[in-house]
C-alpha positions in Angstrom: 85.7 77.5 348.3 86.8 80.4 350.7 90.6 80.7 350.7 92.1 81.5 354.6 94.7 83.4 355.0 96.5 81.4 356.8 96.8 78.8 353.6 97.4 81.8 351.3 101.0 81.9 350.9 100.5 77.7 350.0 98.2 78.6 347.3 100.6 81.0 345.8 103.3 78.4 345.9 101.1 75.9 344.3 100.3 78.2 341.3 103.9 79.8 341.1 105.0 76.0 340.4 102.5 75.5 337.8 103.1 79.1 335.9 106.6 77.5 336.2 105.7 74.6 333.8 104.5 77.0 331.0 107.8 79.1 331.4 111.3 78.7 330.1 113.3 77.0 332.8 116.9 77.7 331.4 118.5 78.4 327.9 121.5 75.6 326.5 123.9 77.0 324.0 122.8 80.5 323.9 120.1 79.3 321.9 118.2 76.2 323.0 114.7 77.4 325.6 114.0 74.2 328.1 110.6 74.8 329.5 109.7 73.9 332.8 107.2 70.8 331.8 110.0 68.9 329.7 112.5 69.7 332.4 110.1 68.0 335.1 108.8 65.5 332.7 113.1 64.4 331.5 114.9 66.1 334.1 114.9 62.5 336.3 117.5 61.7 333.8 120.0 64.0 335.1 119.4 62.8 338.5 122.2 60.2 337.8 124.9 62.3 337.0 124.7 66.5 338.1 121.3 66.8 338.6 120.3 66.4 342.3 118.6 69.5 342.2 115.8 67.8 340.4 114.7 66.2 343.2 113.4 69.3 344.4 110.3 68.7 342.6 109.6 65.6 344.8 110.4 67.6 347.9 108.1 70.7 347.1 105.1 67.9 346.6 105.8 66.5 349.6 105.9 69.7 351.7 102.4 70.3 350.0 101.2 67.3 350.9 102.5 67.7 354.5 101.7 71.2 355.2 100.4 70.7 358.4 103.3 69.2 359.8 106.4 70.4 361.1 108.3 68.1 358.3 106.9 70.1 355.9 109.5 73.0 356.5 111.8 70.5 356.1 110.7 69.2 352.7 110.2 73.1 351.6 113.6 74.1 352.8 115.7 71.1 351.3 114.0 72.2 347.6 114.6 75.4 348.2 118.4 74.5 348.8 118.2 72.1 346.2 116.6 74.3 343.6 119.4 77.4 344.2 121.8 74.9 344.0 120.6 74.6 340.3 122.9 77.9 339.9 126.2 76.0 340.7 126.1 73.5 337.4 127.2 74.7 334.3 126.4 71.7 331.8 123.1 69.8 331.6 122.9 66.4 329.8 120.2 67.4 326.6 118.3 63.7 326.6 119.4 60.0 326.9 122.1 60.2 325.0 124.4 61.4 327.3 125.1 64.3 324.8 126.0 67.9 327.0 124.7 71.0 327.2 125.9 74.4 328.6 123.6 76.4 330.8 123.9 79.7 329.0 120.9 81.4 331.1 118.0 81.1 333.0 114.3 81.9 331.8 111.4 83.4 334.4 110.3 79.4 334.7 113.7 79.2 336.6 112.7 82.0 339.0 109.2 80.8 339.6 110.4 77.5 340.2 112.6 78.9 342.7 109.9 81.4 344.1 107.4 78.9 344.6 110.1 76.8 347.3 110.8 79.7 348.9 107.4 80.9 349.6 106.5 77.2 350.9 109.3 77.4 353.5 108.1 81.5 354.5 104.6 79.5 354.6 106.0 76.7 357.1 108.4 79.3 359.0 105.2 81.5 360.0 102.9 78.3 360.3 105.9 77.1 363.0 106.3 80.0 364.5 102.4 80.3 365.2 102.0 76.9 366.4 105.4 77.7 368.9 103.9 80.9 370.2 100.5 79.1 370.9 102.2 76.6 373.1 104.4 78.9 374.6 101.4 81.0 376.0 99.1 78.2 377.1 
């Protein structure tokens, strides 16, 4: 399989998400590490109460999955947004039972997680500016 450059940045955002996974995501307590698997796999819990920012995962697959749209900056932008907004909450809930947490820090897995939006949208953004440039020229 030949990689193209012009689906190089998406690559990079694929495998930034999935280094993610195997990273600490944030530290509870100043002494609790979440990694980024168990935060994807539970984080839907927090969905309910402070964590809308976990819907960023759902985004980010969707801007994959539509990469050759125009709704795929979209989808990249709004987890990008959503995923920095992850910096705003300062408790977490730890589980089910409604038991809270307090974001002490954040681990590389954080920063990946991050990375990997914004590279998406710098993917779409070129992608969109290529596609405008074509049709402005024909």
């Amino acid at each position: 399989m030949k990689i193209k450059n012009k689906n190089l940045l998406y690559y990079a955002s694929v495998v930034l998400y999935i280094i993610s996974l195997t990273q600490n995501a944030y530290i509870l307590n100043q002494e609790e590490e979440h990694y980024g698997y168990l935060v994807l796999i539970f984080g839907f819990y927090a969905v309910f109460d402070s964590g809308i920012s976990w819907l960023a995962n759902i985004l980010i697959i969707f801007s994959w999955l539509f990469r050759h749209k125009k709704t795929s900056l979209y989808f990249s932008l709004s987890a990008l947004i959503l995923g920095l907004s992850f910096l705003l909450i300062d408790k977490v809930v730890m589980g089910t039972n409604n038991i809270y947490g307090n974001i002490t820090g954040y681990g590389i897995g954080y920063y990946l997680w991050v990375s990997s939006f914004l590279v998406m949208t710098i993917q779409n953004i070129m992608t969109y500016n290529k596609r405008s440039a074509q049709t402005i020229f024909k």
